[in-house]
N, CA, C and O atoms as a GROMACS GRO file, in nm:
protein
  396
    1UNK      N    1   0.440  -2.641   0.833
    1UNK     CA    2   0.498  -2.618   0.702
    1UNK      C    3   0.395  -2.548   0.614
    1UNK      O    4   0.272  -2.552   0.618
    2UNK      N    5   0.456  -2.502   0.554
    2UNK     CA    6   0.395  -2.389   0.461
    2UNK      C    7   0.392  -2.392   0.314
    2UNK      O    8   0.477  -2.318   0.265
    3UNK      N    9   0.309  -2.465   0.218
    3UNK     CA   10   0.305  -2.483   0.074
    3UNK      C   11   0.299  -2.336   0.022
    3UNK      O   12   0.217  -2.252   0.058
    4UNK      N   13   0.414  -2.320  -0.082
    4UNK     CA   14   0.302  -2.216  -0.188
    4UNK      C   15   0.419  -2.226  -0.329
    4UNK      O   16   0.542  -2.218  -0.334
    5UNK      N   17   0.335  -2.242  -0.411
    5UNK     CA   18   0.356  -2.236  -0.529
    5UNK      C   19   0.420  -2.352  -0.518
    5UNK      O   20   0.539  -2.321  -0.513
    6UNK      N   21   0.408  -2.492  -0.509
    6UNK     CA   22   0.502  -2.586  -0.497
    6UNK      C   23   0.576  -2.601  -0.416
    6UNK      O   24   0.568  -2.710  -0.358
    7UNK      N   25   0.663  -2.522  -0.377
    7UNK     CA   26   0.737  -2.534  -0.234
    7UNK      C   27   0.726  -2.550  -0.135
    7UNK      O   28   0.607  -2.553  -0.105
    8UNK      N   29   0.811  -2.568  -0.029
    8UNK     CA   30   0.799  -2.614   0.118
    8UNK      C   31   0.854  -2.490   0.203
    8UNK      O   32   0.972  -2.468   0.231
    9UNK      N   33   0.794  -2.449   0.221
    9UNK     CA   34   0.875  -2.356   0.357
    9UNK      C   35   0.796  -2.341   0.473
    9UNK      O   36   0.681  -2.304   0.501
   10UNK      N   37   0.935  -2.398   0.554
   10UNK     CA   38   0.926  -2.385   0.682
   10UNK      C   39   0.913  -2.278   0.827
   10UNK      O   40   1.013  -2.218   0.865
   11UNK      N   41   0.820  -2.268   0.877
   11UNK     CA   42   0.806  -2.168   0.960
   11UNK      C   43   0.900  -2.106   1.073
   11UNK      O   44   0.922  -1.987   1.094
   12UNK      N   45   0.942  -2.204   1.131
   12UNK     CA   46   1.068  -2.190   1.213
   12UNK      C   47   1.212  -2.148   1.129
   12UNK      O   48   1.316  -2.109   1.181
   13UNK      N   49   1.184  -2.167   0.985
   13UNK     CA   50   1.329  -2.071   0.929
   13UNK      C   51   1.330  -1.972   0.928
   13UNK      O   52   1.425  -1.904   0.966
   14UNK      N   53   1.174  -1.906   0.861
   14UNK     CA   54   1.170  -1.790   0.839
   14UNK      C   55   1.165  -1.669   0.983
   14UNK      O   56   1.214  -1.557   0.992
   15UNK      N   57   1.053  -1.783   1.117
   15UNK     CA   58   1.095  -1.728   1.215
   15UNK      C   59   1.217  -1.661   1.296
   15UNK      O   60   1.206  -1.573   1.382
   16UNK      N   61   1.342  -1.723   1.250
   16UNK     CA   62   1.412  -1.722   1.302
   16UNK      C   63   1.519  -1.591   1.218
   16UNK      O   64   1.618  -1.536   1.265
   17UNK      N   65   1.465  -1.572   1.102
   17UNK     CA   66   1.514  -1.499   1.044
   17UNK      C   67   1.498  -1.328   1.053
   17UNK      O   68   1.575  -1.236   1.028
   18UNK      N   69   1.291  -1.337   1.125
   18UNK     CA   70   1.235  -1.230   1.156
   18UNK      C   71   1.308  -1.179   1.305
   18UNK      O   72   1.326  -1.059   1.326
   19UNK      N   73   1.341  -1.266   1.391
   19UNK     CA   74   1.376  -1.201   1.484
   19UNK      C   75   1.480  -1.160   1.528
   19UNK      O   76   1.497  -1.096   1.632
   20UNK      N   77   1.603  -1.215   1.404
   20UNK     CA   78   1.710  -1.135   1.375
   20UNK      C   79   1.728  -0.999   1.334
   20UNK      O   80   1.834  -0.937   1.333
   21UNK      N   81   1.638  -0.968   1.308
   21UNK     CA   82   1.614  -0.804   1.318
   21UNK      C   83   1.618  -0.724   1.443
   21UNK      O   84   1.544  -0.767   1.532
   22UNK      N   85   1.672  -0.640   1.464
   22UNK     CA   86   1.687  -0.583   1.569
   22UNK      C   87   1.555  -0.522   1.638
   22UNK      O   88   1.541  -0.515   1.760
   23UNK      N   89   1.441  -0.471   1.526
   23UNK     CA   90   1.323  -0.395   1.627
   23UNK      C   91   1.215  -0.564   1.644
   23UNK      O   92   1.116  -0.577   1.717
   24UNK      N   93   1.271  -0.666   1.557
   24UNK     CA   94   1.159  -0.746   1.617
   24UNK      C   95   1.175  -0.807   1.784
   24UNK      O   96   1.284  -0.791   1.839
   25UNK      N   97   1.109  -0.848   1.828
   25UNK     CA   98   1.073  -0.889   1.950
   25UNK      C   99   1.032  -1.030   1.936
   25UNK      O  100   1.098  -1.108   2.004
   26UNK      N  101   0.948  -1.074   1.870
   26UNK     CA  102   0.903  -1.185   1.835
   26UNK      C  103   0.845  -1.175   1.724
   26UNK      O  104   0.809  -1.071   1.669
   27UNK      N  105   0.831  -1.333   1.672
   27UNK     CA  106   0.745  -1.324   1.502
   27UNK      C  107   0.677  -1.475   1.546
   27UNK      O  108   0.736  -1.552   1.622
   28UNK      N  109   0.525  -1.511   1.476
   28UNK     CA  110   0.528  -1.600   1.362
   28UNK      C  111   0.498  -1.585   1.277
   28UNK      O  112   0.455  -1.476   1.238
   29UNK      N  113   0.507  -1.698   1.199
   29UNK     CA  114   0.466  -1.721   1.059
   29UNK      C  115   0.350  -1.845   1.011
   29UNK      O  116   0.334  -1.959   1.054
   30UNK      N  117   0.309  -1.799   0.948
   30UNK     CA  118   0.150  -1.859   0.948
   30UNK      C  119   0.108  -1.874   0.737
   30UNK      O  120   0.105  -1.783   0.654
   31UNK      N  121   0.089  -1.996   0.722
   31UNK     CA  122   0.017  -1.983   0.596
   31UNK      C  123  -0.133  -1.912   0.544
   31UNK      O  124  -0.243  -1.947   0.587
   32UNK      N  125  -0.118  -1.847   0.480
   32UNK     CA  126  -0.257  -1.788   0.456
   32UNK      C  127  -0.324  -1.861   0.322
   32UNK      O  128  -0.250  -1.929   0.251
   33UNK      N  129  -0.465  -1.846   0.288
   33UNK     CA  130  -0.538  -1.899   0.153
   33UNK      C  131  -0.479  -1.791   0.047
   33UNK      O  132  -0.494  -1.673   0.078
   34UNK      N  133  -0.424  -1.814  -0.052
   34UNK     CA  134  -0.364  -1.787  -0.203
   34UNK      C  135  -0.434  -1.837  -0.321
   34UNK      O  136  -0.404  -1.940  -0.382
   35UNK      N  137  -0.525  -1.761  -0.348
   35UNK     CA  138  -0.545  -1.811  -0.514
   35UNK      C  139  -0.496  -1.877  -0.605
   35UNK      O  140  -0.548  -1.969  -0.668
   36UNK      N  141  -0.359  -1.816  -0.619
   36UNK     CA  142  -0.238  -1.887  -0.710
   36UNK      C  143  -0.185  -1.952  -0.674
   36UNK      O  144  -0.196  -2.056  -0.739
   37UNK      N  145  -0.099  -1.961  -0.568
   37UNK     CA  146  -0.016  -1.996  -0.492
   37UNK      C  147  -0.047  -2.110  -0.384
   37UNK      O  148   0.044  -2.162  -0.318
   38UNK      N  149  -0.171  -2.143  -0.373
   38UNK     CA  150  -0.171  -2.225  -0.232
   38UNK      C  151  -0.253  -2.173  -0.099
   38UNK      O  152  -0.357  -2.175  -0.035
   39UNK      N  153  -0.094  -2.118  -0.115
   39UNK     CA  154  -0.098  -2.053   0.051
   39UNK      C  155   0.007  -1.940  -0.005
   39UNK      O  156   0.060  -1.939  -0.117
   40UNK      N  157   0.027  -1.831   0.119
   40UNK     CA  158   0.107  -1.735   0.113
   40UNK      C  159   0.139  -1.714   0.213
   40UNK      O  160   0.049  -1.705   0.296
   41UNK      N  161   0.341  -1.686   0.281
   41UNK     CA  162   0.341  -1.667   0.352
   41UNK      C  163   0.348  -1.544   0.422
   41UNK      O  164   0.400  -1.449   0.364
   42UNK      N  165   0.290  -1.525   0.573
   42UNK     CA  166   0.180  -1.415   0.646
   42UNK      C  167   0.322  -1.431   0.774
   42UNK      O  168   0.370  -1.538   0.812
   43UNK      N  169   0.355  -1.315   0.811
   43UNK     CA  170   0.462  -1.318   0.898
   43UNK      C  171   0.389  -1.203   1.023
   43UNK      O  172   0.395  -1.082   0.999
   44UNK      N  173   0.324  -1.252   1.149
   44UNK     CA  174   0.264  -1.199   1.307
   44UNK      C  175   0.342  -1.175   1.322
   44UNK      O  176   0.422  -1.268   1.315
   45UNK      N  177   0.420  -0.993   1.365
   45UNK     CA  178   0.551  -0.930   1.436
   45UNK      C  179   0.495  -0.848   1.541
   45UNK      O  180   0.384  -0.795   1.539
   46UNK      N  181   0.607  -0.841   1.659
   46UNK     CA  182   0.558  -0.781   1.776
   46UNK      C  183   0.679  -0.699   1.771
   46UNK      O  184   0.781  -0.765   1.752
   47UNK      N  185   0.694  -0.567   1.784
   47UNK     CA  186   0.818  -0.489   1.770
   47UNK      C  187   0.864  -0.472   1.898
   47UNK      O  188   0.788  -0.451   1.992
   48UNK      N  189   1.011  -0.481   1.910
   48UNK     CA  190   1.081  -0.463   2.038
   48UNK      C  191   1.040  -0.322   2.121
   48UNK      O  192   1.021  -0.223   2.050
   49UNK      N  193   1.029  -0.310   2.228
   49UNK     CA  194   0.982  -0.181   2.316
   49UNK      C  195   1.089  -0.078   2.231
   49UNK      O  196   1.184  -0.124   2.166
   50UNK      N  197   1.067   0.031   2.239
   50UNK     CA  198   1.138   0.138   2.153
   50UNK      C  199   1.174   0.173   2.030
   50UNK      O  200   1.228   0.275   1.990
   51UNK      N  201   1.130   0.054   1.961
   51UNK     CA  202   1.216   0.020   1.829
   51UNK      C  203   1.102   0.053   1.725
   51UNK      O  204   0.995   0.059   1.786
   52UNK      N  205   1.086   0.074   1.597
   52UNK     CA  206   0.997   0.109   1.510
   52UNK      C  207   1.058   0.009   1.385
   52UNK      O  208   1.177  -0.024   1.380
   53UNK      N  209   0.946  -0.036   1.276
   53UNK     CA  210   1.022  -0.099   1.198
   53UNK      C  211   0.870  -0.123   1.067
   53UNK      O  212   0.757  -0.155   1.102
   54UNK      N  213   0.899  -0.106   0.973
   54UNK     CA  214   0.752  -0.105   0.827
   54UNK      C  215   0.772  -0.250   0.834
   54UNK      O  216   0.851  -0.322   0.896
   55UNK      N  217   0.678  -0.272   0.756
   55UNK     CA  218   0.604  -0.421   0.674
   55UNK      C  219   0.742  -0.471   0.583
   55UNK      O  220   0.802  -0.579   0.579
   56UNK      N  221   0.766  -0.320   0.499
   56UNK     CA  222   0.861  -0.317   0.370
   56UNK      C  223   0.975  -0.311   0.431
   56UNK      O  224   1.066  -0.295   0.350
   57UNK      N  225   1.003  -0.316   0.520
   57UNK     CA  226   1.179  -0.331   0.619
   57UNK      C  227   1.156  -0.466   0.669
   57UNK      O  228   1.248  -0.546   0.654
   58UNK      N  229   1.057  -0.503   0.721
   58UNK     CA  230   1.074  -0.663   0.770
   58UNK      C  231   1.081  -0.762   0.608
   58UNK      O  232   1.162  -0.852   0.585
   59UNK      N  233   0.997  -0.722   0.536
   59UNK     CA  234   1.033  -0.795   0.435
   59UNK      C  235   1.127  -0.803   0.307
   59UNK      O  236   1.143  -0.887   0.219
   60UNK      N  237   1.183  -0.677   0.336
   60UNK     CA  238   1.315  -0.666   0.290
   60UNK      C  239   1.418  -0.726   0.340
   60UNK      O  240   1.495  -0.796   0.274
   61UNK      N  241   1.429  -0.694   0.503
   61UNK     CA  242   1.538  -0.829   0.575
   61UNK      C  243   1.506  -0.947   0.510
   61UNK      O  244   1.582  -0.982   0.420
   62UNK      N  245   1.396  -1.027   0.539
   62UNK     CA  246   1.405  -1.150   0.461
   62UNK      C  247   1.449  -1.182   0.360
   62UNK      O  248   1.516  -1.282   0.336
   63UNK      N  249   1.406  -1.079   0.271
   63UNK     CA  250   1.488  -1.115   0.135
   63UNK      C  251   1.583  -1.140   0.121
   63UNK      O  252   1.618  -1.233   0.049
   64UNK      N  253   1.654  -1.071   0.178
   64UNK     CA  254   1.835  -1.068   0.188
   64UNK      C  255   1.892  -1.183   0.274
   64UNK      O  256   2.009  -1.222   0.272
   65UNK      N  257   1.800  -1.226   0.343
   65UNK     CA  258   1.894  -1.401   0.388
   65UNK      C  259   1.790  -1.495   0.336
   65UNK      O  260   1.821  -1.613   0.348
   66UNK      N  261   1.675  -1.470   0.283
   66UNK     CA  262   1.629  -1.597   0.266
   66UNK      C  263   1.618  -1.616   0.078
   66UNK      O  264   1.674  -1.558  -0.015
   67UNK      N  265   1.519  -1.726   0.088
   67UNK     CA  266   1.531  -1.734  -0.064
   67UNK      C  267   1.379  -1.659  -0.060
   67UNK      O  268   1.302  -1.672   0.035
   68UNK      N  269   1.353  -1.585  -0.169
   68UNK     CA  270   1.224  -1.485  -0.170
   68UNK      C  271   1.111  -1.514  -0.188
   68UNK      O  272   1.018  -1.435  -0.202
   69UNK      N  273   1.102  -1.681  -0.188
   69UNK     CA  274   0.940  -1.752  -0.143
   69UNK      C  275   0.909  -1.795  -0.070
   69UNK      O  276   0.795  -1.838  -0.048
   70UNK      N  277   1.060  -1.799   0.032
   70UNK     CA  278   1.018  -1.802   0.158
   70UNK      C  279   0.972  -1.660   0.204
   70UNK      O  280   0.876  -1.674   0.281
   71UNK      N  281   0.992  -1.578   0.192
   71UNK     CA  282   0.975  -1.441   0.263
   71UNK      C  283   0.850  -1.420   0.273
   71UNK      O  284   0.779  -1.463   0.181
   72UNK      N  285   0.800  -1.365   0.363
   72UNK     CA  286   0.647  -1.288   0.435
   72UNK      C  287   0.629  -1.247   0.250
   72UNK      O  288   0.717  -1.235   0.165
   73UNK      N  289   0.482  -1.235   0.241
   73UNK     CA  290   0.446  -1.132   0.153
   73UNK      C  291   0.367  -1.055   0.234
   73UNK      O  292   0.355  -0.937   0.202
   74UNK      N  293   0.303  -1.100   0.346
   74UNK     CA  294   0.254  -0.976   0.370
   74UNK      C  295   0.266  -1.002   0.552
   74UNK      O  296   0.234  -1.113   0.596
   75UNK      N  297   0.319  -0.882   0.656
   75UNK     CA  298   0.308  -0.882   0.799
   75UNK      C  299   0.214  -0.800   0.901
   75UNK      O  300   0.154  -0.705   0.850
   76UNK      N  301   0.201  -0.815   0.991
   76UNK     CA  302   0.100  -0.788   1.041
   76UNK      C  303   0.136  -0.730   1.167
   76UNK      O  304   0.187  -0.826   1.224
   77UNK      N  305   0.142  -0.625   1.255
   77UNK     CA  306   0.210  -0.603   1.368
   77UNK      C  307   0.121  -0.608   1.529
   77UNK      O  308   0.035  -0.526   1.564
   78UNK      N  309   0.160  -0.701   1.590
   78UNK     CA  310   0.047  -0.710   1.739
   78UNK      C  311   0.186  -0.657   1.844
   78UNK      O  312   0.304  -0.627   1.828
   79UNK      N  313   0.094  -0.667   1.945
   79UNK     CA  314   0.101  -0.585   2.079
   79UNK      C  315   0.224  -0.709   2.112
   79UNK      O  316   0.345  -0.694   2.127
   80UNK      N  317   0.141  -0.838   2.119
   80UNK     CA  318   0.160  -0.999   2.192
   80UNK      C  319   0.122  -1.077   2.117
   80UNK      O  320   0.013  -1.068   2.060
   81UNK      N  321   0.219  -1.190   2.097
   81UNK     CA  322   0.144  -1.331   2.054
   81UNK      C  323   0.049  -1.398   2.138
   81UNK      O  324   0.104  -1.402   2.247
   82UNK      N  325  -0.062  -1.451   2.147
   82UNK     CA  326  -0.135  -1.588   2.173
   82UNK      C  327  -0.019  -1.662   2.238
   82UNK      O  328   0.069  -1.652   2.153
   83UNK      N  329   0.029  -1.725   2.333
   83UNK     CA  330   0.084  -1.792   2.389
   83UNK      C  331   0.016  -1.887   2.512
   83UNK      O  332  -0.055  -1.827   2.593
   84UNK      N  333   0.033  -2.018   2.525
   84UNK     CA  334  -0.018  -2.126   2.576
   84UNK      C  335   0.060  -2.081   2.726
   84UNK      O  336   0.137  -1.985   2.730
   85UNK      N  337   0.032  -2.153   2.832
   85UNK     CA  338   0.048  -2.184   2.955
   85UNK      C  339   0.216  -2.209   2.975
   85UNK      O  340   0.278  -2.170   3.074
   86UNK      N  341   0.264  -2.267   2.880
   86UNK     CA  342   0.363  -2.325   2.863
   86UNK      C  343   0.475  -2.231   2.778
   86UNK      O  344   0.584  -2.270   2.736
   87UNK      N  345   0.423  -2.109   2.765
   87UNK     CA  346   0.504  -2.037   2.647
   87UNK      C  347   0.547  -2.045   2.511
   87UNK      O  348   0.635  -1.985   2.450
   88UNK      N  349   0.438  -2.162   2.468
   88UNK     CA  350   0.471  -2.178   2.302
   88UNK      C  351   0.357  -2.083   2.237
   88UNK      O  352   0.251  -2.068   2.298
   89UNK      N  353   0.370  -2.044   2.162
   89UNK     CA  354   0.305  -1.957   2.007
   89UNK      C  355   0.180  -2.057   1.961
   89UNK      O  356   0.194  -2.172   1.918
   90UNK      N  357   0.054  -1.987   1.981
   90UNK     CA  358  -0.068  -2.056   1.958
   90UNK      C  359  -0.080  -2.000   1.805
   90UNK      O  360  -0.135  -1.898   1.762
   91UNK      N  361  -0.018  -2.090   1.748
   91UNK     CA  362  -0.044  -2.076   1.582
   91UNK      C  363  -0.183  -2.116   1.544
   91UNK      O  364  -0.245  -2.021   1.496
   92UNK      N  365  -0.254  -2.233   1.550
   92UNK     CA  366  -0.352  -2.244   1.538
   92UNK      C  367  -0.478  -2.141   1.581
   92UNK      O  368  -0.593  -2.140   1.538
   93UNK      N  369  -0.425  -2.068   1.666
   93UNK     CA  370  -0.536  -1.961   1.735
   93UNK      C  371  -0.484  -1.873   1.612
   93UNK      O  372  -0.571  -1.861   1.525
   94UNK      N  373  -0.376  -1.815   1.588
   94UNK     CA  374  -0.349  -1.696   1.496
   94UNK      C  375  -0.461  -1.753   1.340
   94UNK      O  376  -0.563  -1.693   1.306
   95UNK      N  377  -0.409  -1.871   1.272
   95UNK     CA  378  -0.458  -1.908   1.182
   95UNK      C  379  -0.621  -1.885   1.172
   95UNK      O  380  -0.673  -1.828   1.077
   96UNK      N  381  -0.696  -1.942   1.290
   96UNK     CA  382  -0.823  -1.911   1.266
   96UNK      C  383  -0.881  -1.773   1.262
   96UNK      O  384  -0.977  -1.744   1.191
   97UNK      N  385  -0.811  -1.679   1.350
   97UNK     CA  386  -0.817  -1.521   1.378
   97UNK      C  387  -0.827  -1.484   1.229
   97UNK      O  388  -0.894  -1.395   1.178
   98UNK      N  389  -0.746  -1.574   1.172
   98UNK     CA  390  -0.703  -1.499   1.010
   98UNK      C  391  -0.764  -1.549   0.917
   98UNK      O  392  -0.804  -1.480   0.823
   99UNK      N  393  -0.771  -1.599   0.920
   99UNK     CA  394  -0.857  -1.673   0.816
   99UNK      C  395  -1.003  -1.615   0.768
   99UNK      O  396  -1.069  -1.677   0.685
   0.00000   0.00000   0.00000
């Protein structure tokens, strides 16, 4: 879970929202350090083979289904996620990378 500015948002919503996009492939979402805010949320996208897609198009989708503090403020585009043995999303590895 993800604090900022008071709120709660959850990573698996917003995830699920990023990869409703057609060029994403996969996403996470990761809290970052915020001055103001807490934290801010930081949205890891891997774009589908062929597909092209901006920072300002992924976070424009969000806007439009989510509420807009949940939304990425800012994304980041990799090749591959960090993934465990088991095929889950090594968030904790992303977090420290970033930090």
């Amino acid at each position: 879970m993800i604090i900022t500015g008071g709120e709660n948002v959850y990573s698996l919503e917003v995830e699920n929202v990023l990869v409703a996009h057609p060029a994403v492939a996969s996403a996470a979402v990761i809290g970052l350090p915020h001055e103001q805010w807490g934290e801010q949320v930081h949205a890891v996208v891997v774009v589908a083979p062929g597909e092209s897609v901006t920072a300002e198009e992924v976070i424009a989708h969000c806007r439009a289904r989510i509420a807009v503090f949940k939304a990425p403020r800012s994304v980041e585009f990799r090749d591959a996620l960090p993934v465990s043995a088991a095929g889950k999303i090594l968030k904790a590895e992303l977090r420290a990378e970033l930090r």
